[in-house]
ZAGUVO-67666 format. One record per residue: residue number from 1; residue in one letter; x, y, z of N, C-alpha, C in turn. Coordinates in steps of 0.2 Angstrom, whole numbers, plus 5000, padded with zeros to 4 digits. Layout:
N
<nr=NUM	rest=A	n.xx=X	n.yy=Y	n.zz=Z	ca.xx=X	ca.yy=Y	ca.zz=Z	c.xx=X	c.yy=Y	c.zz=Z>
...
This chain:
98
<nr=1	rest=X	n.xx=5004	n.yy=4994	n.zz=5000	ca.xx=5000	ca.yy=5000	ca.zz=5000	c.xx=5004	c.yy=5006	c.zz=5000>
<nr=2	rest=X	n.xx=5002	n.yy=5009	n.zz=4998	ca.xx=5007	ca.yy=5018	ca.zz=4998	c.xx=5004	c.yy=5022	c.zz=5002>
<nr=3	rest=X	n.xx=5001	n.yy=5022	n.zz=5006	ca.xx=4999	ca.yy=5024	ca.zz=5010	c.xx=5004	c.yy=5022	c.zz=5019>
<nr=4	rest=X	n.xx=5006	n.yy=5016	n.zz=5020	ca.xx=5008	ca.yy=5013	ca.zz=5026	c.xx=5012	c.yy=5009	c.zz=5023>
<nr=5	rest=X	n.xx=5015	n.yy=5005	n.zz=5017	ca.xx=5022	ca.yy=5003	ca.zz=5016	c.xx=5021	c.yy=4995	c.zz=5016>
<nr=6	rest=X	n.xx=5013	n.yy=4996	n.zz=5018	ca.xx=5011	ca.yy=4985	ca.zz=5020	c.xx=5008	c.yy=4983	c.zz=5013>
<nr=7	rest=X	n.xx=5013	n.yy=4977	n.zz=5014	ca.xx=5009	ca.yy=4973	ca.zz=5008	c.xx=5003	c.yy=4968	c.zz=5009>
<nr=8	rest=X	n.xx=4996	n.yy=4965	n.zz=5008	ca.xx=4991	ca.yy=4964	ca.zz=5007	c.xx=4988	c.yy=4958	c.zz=5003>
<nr=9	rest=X	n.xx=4988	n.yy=4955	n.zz=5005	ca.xx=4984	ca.yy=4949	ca.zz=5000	c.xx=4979	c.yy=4951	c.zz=4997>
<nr=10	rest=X	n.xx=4975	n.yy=4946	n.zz=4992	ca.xx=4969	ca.yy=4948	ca.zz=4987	c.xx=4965	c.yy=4946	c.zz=4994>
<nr=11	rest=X	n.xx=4964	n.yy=4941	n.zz=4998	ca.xx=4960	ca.yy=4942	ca.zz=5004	c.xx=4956	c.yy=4948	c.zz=5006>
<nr=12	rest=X	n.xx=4964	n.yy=4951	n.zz=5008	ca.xx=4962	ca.yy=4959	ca.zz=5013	c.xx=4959	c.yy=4962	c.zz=5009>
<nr=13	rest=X	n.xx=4961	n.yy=4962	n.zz=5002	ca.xx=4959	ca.yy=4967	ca.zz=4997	c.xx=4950	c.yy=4966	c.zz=4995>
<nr=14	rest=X	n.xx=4949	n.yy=4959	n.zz=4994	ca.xx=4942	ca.yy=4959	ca.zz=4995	c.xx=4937	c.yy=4959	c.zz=4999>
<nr=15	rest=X	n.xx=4941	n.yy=4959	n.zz=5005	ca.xx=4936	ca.yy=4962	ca.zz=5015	c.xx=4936	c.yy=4968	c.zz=5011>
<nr=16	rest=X	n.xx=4941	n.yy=4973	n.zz=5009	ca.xx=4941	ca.yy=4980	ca.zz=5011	c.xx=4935	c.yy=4982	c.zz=5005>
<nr=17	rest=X	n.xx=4937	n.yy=4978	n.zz=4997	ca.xx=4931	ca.yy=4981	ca.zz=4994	c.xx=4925	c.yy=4980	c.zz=4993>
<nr=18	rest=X	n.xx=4922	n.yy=4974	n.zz=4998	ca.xx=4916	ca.yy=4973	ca.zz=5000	c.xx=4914	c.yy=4974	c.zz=5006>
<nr=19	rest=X	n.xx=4917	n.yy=4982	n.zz=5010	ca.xx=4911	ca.yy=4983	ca.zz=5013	c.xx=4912	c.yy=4990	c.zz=5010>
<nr=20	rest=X	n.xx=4914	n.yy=4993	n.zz=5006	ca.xx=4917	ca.yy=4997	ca.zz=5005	c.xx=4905	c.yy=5000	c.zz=5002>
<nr=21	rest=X	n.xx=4903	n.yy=5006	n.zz=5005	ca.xx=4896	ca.yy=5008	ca.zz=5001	c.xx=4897	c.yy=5015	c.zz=5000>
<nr=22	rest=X	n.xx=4889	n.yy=5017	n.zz=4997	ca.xx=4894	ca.yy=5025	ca.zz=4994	c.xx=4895	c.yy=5030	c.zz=4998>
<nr=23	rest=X	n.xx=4896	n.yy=5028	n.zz=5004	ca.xx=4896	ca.yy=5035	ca.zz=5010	c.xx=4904	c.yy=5032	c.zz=5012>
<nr=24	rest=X	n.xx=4908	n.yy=5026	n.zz=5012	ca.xx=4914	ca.yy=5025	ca.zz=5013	c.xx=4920	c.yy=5023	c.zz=5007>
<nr=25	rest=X	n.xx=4924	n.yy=5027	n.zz=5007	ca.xx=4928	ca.yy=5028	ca.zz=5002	c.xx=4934	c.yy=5017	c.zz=5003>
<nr=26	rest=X	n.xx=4936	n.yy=5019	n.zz=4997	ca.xx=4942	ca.yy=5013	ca.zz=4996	c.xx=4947	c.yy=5016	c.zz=5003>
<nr=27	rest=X	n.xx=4950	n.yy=5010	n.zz=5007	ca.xx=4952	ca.yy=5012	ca.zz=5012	c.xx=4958	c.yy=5004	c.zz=5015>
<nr=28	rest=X	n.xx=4964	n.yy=5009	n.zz=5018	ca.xx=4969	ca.yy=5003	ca.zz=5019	c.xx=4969	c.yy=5000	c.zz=5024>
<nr=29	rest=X	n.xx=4968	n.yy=4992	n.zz=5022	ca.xx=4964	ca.yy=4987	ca.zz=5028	c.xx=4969	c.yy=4989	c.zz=5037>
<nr=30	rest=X	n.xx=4975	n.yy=4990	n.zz=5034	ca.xx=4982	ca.yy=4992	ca.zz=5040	c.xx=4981	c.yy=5000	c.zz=5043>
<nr=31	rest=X	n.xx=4981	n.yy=5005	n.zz=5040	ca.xx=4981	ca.yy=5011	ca.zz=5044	c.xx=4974	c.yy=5016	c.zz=5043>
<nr=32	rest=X	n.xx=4970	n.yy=5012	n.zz=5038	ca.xx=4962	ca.yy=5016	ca.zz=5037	c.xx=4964	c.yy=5023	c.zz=5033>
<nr=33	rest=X	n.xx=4970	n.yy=5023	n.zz=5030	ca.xx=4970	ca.yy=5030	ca.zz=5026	c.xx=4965	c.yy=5028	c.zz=5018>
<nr=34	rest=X	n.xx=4962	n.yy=5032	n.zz=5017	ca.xx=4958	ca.yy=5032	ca.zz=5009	c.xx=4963	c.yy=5032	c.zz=5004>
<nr=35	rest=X	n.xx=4961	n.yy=5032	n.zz=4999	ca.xx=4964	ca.yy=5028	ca.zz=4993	c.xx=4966	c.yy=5037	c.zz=4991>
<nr=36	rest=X	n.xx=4972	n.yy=5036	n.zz=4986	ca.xx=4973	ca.yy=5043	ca.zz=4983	c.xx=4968	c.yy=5047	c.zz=4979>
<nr=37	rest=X	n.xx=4967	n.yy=5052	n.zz=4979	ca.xx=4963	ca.yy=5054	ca.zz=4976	c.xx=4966	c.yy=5058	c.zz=4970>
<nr=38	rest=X	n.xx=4973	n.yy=5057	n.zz=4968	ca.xx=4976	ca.yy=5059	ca.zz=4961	c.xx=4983	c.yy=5054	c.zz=4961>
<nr=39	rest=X	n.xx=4986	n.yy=5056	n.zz=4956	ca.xx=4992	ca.yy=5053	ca.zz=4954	c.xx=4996	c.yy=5056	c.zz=4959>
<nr=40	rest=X	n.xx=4995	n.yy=5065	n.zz=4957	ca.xx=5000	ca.yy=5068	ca.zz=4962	c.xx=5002	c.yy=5066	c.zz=4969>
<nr=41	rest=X	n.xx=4995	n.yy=5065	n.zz=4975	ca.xx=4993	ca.yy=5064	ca.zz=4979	c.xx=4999	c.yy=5056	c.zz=4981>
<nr=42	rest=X	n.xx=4997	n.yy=5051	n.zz=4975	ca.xx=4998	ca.yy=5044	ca.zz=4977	c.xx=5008	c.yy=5045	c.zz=4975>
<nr=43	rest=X	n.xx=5009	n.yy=5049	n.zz=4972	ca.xx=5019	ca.yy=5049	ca.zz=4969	c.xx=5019	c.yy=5053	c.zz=4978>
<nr=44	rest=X	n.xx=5018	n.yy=5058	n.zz=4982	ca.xx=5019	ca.yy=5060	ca.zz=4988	c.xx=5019	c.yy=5055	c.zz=4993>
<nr=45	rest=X	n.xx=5015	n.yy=5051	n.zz=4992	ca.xx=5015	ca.yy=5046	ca.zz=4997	c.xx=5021	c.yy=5041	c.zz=4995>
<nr=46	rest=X	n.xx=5023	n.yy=5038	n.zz=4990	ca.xx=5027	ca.yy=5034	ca.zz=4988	c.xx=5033	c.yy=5040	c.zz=4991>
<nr=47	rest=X	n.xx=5035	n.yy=5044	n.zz=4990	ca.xx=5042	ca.yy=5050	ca.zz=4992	c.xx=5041	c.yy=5050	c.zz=4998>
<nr=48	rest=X	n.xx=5036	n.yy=5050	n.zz=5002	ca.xx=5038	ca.yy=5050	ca.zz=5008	c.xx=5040	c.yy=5043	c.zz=5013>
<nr=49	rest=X	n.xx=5038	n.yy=5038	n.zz=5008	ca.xx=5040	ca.yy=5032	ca.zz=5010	c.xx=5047	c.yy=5031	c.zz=5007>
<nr=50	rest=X	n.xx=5048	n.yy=5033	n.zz=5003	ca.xx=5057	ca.yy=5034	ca.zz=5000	c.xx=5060	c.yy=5036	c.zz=5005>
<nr=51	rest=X	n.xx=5059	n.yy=5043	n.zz=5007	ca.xx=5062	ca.yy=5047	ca.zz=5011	c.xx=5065	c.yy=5042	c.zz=5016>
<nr=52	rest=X	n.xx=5059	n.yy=5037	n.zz=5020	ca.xx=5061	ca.yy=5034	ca.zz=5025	c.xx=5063	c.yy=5026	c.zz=5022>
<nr=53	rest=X	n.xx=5067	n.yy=5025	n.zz=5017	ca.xx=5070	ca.yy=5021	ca.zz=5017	c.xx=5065	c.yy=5014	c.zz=5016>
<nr=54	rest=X	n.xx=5059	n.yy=5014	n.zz=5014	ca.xx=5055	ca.yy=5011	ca.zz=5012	c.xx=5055	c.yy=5005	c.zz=5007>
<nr=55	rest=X	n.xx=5059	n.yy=5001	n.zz=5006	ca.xx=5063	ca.yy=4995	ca.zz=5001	c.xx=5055	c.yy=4994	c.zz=4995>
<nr=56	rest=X	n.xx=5051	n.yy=4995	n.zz=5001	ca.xx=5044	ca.yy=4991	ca.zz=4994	c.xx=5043	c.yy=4996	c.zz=4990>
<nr=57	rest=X	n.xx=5042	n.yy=5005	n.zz=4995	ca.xx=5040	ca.yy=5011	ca.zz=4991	c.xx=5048	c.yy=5010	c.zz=4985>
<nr=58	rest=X	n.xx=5053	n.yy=5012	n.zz=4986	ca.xx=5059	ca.yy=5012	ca.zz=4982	c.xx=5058	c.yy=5008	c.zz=4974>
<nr=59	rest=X	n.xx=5055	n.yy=5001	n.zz=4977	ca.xx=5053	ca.yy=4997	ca.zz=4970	c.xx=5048	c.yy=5000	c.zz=4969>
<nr=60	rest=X	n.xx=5043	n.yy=5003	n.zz=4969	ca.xx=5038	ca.yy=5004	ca.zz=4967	c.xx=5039	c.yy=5011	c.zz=4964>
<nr=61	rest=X	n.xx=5042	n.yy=5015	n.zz=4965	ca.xx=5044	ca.yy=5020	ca.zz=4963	c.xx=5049	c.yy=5019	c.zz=4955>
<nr=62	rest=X	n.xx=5053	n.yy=5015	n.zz=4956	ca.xx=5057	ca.yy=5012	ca.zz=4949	c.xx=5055	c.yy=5009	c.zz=4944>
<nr=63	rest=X	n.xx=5047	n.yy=5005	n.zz=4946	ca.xx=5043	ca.yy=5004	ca.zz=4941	c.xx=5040	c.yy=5008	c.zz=4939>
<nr=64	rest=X	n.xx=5037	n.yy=5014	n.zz=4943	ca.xx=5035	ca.yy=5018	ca.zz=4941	c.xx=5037	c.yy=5024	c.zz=4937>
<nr=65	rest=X	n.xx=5045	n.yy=5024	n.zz=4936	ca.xx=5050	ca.yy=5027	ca.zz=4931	c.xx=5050	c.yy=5023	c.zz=4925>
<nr=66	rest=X	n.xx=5053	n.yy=5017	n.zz=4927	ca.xx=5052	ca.yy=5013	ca.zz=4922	c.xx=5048	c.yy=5012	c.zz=4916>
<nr=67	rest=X	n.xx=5040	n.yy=5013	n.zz=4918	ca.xx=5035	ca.yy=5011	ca.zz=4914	c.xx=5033	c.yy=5019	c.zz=4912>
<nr=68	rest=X	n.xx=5032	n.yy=5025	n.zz=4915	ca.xx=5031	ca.yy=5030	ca.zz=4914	c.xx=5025	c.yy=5033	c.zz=4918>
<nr=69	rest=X	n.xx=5023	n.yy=5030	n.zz=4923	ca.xx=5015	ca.yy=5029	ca.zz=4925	c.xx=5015	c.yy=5036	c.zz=4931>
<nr=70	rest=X	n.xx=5007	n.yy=5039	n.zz=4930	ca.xx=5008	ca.yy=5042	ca.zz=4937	c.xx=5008	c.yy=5050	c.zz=4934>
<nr=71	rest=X	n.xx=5010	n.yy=5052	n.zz=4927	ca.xx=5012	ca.yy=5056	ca.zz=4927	c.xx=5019	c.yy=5060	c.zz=4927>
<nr=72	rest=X	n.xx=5025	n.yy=5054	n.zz=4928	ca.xx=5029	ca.yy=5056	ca.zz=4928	c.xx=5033	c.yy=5054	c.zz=4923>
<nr=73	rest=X	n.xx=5038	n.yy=5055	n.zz=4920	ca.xx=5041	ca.yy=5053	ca.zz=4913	c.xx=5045	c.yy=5047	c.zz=4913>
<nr=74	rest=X	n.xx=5046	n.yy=5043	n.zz=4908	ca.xx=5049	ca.yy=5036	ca.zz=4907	c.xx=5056	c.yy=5036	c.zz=4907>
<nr=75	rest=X	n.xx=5058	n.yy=5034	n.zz=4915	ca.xx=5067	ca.yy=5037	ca.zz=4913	c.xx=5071	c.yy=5032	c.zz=4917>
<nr=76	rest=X	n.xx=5074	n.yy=5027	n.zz=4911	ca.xx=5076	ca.yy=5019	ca.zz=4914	c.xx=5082	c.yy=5020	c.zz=4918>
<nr=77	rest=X	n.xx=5087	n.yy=5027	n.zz=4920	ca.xx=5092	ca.yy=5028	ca.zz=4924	c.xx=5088	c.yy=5028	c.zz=4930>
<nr=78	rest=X	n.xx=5084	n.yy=5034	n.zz=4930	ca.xx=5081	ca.yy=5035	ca.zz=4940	c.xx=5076	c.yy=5029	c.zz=4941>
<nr=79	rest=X	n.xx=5075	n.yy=5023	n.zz=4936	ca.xx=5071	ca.yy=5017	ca.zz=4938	c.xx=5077	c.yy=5012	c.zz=4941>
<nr=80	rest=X	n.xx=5082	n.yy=5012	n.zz=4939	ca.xx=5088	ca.yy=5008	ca.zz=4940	c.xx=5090	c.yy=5008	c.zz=4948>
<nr=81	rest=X	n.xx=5092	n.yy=5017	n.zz=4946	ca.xx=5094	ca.yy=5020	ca.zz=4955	c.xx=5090	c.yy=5017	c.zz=4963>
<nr=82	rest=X	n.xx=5084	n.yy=5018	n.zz=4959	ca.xx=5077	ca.yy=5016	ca.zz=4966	c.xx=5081	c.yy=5009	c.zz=4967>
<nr=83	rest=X	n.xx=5079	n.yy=5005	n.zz=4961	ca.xx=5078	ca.yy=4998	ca.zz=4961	c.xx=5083	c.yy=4994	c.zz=4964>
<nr=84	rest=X	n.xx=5091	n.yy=5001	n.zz=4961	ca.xx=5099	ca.yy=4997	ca.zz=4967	c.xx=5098	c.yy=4998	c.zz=4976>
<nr=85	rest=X	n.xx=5092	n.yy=5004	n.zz=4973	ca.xx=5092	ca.yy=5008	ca.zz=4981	c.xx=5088	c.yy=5000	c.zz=4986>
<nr=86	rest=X	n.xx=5083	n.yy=5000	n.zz=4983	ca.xx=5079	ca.yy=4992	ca.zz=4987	c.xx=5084	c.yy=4988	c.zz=4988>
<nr=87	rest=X	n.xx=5086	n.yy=4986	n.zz=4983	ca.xx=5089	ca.yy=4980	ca.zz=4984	c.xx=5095	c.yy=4980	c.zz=4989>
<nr=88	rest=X	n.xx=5099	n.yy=4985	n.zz=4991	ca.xx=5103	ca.yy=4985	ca.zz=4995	c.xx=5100	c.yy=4985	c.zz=5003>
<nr=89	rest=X	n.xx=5094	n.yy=4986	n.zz=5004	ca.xx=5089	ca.yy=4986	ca.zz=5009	c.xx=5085	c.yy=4978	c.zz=5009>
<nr=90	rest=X	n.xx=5086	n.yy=4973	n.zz=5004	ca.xx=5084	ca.yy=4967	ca.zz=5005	c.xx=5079	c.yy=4967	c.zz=5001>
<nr=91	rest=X	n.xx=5078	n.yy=4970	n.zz=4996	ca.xx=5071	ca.yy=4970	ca.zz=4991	c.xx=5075	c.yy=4964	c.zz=4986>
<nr=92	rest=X	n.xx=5073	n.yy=4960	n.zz=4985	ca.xx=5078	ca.yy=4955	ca.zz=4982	c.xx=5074	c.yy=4955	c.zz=4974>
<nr=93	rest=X	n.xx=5066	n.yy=4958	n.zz=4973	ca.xx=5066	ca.yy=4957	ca.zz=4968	c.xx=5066	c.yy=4961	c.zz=4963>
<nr=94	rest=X	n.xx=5069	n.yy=4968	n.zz=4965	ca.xx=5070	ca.yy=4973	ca.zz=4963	c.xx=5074	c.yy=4972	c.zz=4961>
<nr=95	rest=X	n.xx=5082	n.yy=4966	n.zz=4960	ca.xx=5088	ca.yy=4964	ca.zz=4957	c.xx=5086	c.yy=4961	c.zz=4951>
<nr=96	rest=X	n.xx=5078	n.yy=4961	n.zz=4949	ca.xx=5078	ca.yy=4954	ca.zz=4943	c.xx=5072	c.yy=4960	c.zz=4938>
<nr=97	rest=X	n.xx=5072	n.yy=4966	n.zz=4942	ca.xx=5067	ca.yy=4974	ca.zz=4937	c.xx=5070	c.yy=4976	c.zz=4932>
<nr=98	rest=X	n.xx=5066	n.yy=4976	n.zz=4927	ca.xx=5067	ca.yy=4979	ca.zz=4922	c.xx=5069	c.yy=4977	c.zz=4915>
């Protein structure tokens, strides 16, 4: 999740979007923040998870250089950087990205 840095089964995923009705927003099973409400919104949350040395945000960030998604530009050096960054913190599958 980009909001708390936890990753989630399709389980949790299906509790949260099956209670979810039109007066409760999409919401993370772990800390209960709502779902981004822009791209901008959702790259803030992944940087601030960077910031704090975040292995999963890190990879998530590298794809998302990588691929160009989000509104930011496709640039396969600052997807590499993130990706070396994870993996030196134990993201092991961000040595097999790209």
């Amino acid at each position: 999740m980009n909001c708390c840095g936890k990753m989630i089964c399709s389980g949790c995923v299906y509790a949260v979007q099956s209670r979810i009705t039109k007066k409760k927003h999409d919401i993370c099973p772990f800390c209960r923040t709502s779902a981004p409400a822009s791209n901008g919104e959702m790259i803030g949350r992944f940087e601030k998870r960077v910031e704090m040395n975040g292995a999963q945000a890190l990879y998530d960030m590298g794809c998302i250089y990588r691929d160009g998604d989000c509104g930011l530009p496709q640039d396969h050096a600052k997807a590499l950087e993130f990706w070396h960054r994870a993996g030196e913190l134990g993201h092991a599958e961000s040595y097999g990205s790209g």
